[in-house]
C-alpha positions as a Markdown table, in Angstrom:
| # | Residue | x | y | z |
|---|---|---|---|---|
| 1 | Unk | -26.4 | 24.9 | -8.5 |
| 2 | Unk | -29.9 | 24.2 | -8.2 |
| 3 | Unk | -31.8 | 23.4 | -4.5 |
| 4 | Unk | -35.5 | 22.3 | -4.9 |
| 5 | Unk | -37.7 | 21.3 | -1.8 |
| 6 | Unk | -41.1 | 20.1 | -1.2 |
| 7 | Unk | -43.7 | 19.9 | 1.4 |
| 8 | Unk | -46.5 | 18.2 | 2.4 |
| 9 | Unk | -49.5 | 20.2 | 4.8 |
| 10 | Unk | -51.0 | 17.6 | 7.3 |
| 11 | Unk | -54.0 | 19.1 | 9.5 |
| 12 | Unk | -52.6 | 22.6 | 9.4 |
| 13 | Unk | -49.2 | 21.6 | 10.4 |
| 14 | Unk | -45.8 | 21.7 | 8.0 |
| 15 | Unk | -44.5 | 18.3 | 7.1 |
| 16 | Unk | -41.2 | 18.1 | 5.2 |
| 17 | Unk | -41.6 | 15.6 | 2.7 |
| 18 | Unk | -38.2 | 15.4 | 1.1 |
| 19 | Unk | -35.2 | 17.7 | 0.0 |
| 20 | Unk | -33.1 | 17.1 | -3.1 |
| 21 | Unk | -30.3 | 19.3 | -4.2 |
| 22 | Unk | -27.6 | 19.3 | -7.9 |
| 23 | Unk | -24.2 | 19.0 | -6.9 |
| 24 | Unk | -22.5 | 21.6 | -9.0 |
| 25 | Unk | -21.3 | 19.9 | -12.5 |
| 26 | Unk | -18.4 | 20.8 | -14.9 |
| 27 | Unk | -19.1 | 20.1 | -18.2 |
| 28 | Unk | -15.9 | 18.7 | -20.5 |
| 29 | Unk | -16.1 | 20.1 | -23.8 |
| 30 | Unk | -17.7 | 17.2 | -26.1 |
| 31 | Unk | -19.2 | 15.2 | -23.1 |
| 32 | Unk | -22.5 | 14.6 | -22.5 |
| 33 | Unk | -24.3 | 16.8 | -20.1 |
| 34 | Unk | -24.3 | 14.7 | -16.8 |
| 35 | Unk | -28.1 | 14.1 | -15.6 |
| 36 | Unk | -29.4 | 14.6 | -12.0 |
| 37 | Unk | -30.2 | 11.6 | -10.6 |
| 38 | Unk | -34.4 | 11.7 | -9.8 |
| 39 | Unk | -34.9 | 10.9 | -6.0 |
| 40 | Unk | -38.6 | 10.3 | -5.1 |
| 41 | Unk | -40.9 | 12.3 | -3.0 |
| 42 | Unk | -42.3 | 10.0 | -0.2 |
| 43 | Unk | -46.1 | 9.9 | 0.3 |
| 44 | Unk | -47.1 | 10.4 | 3.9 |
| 45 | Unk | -50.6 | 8.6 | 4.8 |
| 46 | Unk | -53.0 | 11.1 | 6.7 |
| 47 | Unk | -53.4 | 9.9 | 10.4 |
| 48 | Unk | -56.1 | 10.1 | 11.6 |
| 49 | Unk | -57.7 | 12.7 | 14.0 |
| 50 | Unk | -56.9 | 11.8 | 17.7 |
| 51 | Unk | -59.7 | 12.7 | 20.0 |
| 52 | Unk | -59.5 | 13.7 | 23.9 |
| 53 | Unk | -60.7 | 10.8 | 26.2 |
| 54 | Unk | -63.4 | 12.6 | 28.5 |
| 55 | Unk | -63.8 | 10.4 | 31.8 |
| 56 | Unk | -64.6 | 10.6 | 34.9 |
| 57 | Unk | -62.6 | 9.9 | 38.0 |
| 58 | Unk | -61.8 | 7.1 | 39.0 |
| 59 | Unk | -63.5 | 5.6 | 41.8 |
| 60 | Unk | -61.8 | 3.8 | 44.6 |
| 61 | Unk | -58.5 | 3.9 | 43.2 |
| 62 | Unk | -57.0 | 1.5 | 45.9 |
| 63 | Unk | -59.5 | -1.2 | 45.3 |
| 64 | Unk | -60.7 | -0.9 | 49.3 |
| 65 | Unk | -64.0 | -2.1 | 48.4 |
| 66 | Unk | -64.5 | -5.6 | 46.7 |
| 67 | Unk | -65.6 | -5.0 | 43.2 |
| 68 | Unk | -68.6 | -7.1 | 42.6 |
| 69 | Unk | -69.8 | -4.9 | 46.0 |
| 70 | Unk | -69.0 | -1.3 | 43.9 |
| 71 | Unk | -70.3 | -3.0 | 40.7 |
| 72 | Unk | -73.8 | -4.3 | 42.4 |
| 73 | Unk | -74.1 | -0.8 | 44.2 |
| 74 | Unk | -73.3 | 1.0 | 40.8 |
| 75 | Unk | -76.3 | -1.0 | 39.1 |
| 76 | Unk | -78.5 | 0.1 | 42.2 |
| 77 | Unk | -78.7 | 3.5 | 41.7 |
| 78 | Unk | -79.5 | 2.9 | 38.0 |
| 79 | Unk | -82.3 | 0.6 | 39.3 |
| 80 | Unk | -83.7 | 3.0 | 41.7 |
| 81 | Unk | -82.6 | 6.3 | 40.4 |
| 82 | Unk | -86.3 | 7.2 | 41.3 |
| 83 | Unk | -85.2 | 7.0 | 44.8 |
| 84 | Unk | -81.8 | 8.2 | 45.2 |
| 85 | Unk | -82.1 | 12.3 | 44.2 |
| 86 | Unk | -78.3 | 12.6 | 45.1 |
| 87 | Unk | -75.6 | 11.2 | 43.6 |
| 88 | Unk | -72.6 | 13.0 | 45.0 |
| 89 | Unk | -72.2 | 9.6 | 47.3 |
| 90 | Unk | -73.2 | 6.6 | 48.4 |
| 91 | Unk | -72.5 | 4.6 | 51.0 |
| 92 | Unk | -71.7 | 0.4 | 51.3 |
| 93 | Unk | -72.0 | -2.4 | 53.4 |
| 94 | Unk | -69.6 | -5.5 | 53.1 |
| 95 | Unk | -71.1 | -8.2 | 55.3 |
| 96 | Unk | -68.8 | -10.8 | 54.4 |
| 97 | Unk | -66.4 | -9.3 | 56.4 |
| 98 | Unk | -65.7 | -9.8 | 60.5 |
| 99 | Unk | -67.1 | -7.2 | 62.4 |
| 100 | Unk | -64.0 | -5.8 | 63.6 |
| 101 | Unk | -62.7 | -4.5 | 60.6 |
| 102 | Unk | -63.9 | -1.4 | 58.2 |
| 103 | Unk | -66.6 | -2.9 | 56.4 |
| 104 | Unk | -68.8 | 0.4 | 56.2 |
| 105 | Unk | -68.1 | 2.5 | 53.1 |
| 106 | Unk | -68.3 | 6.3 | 52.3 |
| 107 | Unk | -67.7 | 6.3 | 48.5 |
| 108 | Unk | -67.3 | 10.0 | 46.9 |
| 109 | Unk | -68.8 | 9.4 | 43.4 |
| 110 | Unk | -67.1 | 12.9 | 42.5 |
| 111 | Unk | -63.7 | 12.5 | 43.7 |
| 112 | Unk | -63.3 | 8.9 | 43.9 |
| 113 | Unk | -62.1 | 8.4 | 47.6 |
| 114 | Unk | -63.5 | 6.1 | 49.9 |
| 115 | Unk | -63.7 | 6.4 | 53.3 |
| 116 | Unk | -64.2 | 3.1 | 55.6 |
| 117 | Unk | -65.7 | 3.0 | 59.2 |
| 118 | Unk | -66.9 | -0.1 | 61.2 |
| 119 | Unk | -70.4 | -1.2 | 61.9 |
| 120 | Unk | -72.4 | -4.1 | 63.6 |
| 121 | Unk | -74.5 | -6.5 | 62.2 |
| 122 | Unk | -77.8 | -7.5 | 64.4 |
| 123 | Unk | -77.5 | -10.4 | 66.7 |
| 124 | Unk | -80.3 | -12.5 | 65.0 |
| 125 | Unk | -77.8 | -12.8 | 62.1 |
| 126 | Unk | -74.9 | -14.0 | 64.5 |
| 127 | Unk | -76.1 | -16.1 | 67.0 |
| 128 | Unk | -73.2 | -17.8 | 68.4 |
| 129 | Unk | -71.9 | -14.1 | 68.6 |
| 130 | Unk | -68.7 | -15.1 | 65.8 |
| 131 | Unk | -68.0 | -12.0 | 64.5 |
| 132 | Unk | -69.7 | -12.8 | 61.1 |
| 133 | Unk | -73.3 | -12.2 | 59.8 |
| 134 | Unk | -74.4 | -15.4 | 58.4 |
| 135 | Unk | -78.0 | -15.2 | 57.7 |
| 136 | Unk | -80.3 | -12.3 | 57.0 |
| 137 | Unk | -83.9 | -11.3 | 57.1 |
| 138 | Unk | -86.7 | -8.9 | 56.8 |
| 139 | Unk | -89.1 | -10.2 | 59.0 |
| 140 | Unk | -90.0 | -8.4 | 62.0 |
| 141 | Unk | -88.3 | -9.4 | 65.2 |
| 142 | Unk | -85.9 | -11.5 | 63.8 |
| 143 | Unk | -83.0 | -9.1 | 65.2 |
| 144 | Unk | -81.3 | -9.9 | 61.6 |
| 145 | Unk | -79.9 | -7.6 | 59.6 |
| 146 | Unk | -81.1 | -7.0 | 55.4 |
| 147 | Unk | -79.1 | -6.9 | 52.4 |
| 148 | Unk | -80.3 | -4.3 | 49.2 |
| 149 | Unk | -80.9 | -1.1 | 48.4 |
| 150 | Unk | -82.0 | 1.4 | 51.2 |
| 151 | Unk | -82.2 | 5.3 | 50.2 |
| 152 | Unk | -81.0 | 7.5 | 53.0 |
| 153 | Unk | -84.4 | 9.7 | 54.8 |
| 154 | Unk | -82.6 | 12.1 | 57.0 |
| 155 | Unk | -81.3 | 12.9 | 60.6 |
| 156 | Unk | -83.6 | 12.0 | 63.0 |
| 157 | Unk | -83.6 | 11.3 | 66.6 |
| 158 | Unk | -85.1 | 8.6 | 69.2 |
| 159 | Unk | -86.3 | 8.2 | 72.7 |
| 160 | Unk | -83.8 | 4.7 | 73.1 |
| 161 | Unk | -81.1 | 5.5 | 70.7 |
| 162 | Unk | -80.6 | 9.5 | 70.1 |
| 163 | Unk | -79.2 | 11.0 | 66.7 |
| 164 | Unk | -80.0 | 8.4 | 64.1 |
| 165 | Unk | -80.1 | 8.3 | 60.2 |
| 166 | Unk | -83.2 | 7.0 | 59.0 |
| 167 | Unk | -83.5 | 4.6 | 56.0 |
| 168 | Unk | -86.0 | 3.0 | 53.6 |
| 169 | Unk | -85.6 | -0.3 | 52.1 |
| 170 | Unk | -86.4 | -0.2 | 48.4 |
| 171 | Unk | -86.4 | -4.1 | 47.9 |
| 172 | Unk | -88.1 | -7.3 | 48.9 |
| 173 | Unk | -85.4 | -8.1 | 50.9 |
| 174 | Unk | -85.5 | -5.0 | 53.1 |
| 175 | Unk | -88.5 | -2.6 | 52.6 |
| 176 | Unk | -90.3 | -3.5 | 56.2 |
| 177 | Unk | -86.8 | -1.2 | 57.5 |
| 178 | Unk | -89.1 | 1.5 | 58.5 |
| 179 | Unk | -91.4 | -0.9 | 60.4 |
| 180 | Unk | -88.4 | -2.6 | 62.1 |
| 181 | Unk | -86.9 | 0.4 | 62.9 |
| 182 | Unk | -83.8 | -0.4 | 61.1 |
| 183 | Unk | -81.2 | 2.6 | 61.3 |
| 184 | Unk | -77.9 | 4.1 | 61.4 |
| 185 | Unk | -77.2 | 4.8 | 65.5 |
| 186 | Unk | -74.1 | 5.1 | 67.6 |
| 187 | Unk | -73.6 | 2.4 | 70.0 |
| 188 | Unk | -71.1 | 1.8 | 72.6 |
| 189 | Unk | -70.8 | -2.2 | 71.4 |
| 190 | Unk | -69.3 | -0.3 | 68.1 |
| 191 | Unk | -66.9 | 1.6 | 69.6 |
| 192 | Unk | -63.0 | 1.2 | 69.5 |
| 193 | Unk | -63.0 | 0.6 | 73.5 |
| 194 | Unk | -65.2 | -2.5 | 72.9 |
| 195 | Unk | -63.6 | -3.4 | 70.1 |
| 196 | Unk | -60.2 | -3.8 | 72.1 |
| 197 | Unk | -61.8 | -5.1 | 74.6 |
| 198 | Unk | -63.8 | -8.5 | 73.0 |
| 199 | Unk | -61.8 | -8.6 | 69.9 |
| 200 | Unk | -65.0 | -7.8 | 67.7 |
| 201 | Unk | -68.2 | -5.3 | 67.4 |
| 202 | Unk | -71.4 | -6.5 | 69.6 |
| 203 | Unk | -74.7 | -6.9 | 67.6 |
| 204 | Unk | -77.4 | -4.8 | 66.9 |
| 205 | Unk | -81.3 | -5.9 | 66.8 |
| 206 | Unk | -80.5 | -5.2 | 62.8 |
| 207 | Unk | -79.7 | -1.6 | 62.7 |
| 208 | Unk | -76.5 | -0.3 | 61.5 |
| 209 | Unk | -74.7 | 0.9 | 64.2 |
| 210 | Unk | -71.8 | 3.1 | 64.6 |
| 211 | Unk | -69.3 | 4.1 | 67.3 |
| 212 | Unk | -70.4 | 7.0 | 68.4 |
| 213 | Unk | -67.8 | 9.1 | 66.9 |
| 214 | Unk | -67.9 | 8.3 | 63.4 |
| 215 | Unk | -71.8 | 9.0 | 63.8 |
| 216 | Unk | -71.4 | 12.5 | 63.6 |
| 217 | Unk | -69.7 | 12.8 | 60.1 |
| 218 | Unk | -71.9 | 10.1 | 58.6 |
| 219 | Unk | -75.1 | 12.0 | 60.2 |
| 220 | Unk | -73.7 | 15.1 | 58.7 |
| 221 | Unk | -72.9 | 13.7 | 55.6 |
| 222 | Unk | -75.4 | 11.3 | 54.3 |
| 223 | Unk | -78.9 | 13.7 | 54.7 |
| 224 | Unk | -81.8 | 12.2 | 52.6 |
| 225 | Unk | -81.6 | 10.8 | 48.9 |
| 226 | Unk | -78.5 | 8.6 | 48.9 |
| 227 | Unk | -77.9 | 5.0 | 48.6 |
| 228 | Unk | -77.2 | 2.8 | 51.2 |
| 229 | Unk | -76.2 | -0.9 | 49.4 |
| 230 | Unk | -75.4 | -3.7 | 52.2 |
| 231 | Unk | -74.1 | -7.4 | 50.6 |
| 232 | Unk | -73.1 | -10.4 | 51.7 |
């Protein structure tokens, strides 16, 4: 009895190609001597090398902000990467939503969570007081709020309002924000009390404001050289 085997060496790794073996034979004295039957080898293609996918995380995994919002911020800080030195996080505005729900987004461009607070809208922008911003500006003393690109300046702190965030508008549509005074404040028409109380947020002169609790992390937190991206 005779046992052959083959195999085949894919990549550094032993593939068995096939196995044959004789079954033992007896030989009758004037016959022929039986023949093996020949079973083919099978040819194994090469496949090709696989390579690790290298990602980052994903961001906003739940889909709590509305994507064209993420995607228009995303292009931002491509846009003004001159502006933004950090980009650990940035932070979102969605003004098409009513002021009484989270609409004011802390999204970790490392980890991928997002973290929503509330925030008025200014009072130019809402005139019959509805709960929704409907029109915006940049023009001084029009008590509206602006849509773009801002870049965080810092903690700061004023004579009327107290602890503040400071911002400056990078585009036409908001770069008088410094002249306006446009900023991130606490406010007690942003706080949950009020809230419960009218059913919606009051309205700012344009600023951003905050209840006075979620100030403190977002004071903390944002510092100088992030975005700040408010839509409609």
């Amino acid at each position: 009895m005779r046992l052959s085997r083959r195999g085949l060496i894919l990549g550094g790794s032993a593939l068995l190609a096939g196995c044959t073996s004789a079954a033992s034979t007896v030989q009758l004295a004037g016959a022929a001597p039986a023949s093996l039957p020949i079973v083919p080898v099978p040819t194994v293609a090469p496949q090709p090398a696989t390579l690790a996918k290298v990602s980052g995380p994903v961001i906003d995994p739940h889909g709590i902000v509305r994507q064209d919002l993420m995607e228009r911020a995303q292009a931002a800080l491509d846009t003004h990467g001159h502006k933004i030195s950090k980009r650990d996080r940035m932070y979102l505005v969605d003004f098409q939503k009513f002021s009484g729900e989270d609409r004011f987004y802390e999204v970790d461009l490392e980890g991928g969570w997002v973290t929503a607070y509330r925030t008025s809208h200014g009072r130019g922008s809402d005139p019959a007081h509805s709960g929704f911003a409907q029109r915006f500006s940049n023009q001084m003393d029009s008590h509206m709020s602006s849509i773009g690109a801002y870049a965080t300046a810092g903690a700061s702190w004023g004579s009327q309002q107290g602890p503040n965030v400071l911002l400056d508008g990078l585009e036409y549509s908001n770069n008088r924000a410094r002249e306006r005074a446009i900023i991130i404040h606490g406010a007690d028409y942003a706080d949950p009390a009020f809230l419960a109380r009218e059913g919606k947020l009051g309205r700012s002169y344009g600023c951003f404001s905050v209840s006075h609790a979620d100030l403190a992390p977002l004071r903390e937190r944002m510092g100088d050289g992030r975005l700040l991206f408010a839509m409609a």
